[in-house]
C-alpha positions as CSV (number, residue, x, y, z in Angstrom):
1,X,-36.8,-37.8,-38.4
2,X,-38.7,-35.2,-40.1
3,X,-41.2,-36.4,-42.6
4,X,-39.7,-33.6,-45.3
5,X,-36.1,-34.7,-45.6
6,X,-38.0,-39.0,-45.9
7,X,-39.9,-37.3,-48.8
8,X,-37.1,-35.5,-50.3
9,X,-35.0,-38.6,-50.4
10,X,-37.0,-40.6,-51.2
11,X,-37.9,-38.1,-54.5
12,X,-34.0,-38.5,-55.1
13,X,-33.3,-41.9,-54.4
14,X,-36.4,-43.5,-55.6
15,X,-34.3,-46.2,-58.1
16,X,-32.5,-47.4,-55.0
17,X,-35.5,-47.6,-52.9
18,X,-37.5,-50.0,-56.0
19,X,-33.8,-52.0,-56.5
20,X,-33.5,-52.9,-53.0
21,X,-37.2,-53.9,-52.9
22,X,-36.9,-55.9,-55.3
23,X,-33.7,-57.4,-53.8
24,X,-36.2,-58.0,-50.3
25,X,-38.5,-60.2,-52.3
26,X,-35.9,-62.3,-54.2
27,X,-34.5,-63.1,-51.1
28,X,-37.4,-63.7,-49.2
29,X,-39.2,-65.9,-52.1
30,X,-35.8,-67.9,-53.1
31,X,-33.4,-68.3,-50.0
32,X,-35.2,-70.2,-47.5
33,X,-32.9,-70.6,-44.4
34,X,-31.7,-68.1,-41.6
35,X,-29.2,-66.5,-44.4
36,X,-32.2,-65.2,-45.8
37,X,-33.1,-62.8,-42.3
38,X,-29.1,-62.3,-42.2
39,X,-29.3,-61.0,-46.1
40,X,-32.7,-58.9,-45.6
41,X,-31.0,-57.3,-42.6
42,X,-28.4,-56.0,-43.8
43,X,-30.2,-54.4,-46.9
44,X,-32.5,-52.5,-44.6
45,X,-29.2,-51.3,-42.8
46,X,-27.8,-50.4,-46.0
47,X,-30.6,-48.5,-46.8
48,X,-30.7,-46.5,-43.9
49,X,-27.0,-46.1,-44.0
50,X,-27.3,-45.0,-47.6
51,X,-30.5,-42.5,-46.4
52,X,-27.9,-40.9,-43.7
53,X,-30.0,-42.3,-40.7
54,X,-27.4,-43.1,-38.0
55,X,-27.4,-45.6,-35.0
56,X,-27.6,-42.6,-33.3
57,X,-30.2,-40.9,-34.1
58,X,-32.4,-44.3,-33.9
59,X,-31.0,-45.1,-30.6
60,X,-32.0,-41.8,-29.7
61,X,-35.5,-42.4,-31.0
62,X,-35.6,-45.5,-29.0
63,X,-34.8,-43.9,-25.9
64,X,-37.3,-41.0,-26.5
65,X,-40.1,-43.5,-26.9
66,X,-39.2,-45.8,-23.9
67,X,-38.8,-42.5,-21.3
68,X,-42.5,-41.2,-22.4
69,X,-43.6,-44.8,-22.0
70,X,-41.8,-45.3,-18.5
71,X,-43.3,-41.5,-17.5
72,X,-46.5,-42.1,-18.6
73,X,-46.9,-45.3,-17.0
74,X,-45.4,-43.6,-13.3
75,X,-48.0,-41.0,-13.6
76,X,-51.1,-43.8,-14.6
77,X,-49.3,-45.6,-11.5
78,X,-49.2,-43.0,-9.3
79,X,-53.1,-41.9,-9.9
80,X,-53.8,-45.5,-9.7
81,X,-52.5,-45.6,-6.2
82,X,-54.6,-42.5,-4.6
83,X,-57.8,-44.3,-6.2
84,X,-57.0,-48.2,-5.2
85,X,-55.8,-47.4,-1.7
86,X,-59.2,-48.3,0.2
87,X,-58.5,-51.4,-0.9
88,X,-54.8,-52.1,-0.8
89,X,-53.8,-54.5,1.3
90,X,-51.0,-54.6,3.4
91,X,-49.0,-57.8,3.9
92,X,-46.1,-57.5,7.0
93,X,-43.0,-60.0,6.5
94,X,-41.0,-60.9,9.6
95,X,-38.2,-59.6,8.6
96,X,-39.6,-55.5,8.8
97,X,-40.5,-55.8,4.6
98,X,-44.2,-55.7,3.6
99,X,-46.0,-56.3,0.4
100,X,-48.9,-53.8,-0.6
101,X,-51.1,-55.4,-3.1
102,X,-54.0,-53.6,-5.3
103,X,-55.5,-54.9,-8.3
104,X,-53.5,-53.3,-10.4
105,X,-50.3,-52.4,-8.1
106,X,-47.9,-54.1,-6.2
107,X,-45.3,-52.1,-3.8
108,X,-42.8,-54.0,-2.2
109,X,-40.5,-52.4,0.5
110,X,-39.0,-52.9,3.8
111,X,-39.4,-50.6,7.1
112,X,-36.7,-47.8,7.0
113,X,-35.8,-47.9,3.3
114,X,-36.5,-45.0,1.4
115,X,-37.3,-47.4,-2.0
116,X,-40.1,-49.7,-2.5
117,X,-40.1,-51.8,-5.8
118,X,-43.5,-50.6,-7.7
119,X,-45.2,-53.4,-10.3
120,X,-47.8,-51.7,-12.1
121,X,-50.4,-54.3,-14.2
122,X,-47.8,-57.0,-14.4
123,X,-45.4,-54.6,-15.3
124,X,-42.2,-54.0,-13.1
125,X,-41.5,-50.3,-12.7
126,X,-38.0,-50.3,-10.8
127,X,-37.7,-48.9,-7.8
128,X,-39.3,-45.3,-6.7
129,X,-37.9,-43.4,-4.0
130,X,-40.9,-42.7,-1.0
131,X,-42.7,-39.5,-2.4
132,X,-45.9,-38.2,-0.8
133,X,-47.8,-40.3,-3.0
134,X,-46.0,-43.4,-2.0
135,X,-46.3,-42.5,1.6
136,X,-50.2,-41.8,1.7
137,X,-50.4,-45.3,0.2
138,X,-48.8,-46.9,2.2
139,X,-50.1,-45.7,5.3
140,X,-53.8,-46.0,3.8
141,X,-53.0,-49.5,3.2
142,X,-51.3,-49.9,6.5
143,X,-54.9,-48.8,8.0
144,X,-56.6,-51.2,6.0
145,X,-54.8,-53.8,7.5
């Protein structure tokens, strides 16, 4: 998605670009039911069909955003857990799981596994496999007991 090859096409297709515009805002302003979304959608497809954009390379896009946003939030997590563990707490179930809980983490895991289910800020993470990190905090919190 380089910003030269938007500029240049939009230097050669600029009619287009003002004709389906206009189209948007008829549509909007006139039709006034869910036809109207259906209609506006699939002029913004056409556009980007007509611009050579494929599904592809905006699923691609998609997927590079979410994986820096899933890393970034693993790393925020995982320096989130070496500061809050003094004052994790560590809840035992019967059943050999346990519940760590932090203000902003949760880690939920039972003895013997080597995955505990990590909820970062409200935010569910998925399940990490036990690294050093994960290990120190747990047995920190385990101490805190």
């Amino acid at each position: 998605m380089d910003p030269a090859v938007w500029s240049q096409f939009i230097r050669e297709n600029w009619l287009v670009i003002v004709i389906a515009l206009v189209l948007l805002f008829a549509v909007i302003n006139l039709v006034k039911t869910v036809l109207k979304w259906a209609i506006v959608i699939v002029i913004v497809v056409g556009l980007f069909i007509y611009s050579g954009v494929t599904l592809d390379q905006i699923g691609n896009a998609v997927n590079k955003v979410t994986d820096g946003t899933v890393s970034t939030l693993k790393k925020e997590a995982q320096e989130v857990m070496l500061k809050e563990a003094q004052e994790a707490t560590y809840t035992s179930g019967g059943d050999g799981s346990f519940t760590i809980t932090t203000p902003n983490l949760e880690l939920k895991g039972a003895a013997g596994e080597d995955k505990v289910e990590v909820t970062f800020r409200g935010v569910s993470l998925g399940k990490w496999s036990i690294t050093d990190t994960t290990k120190t905090f747990i047995d920190e919190a385990r101490k805190n007991q």
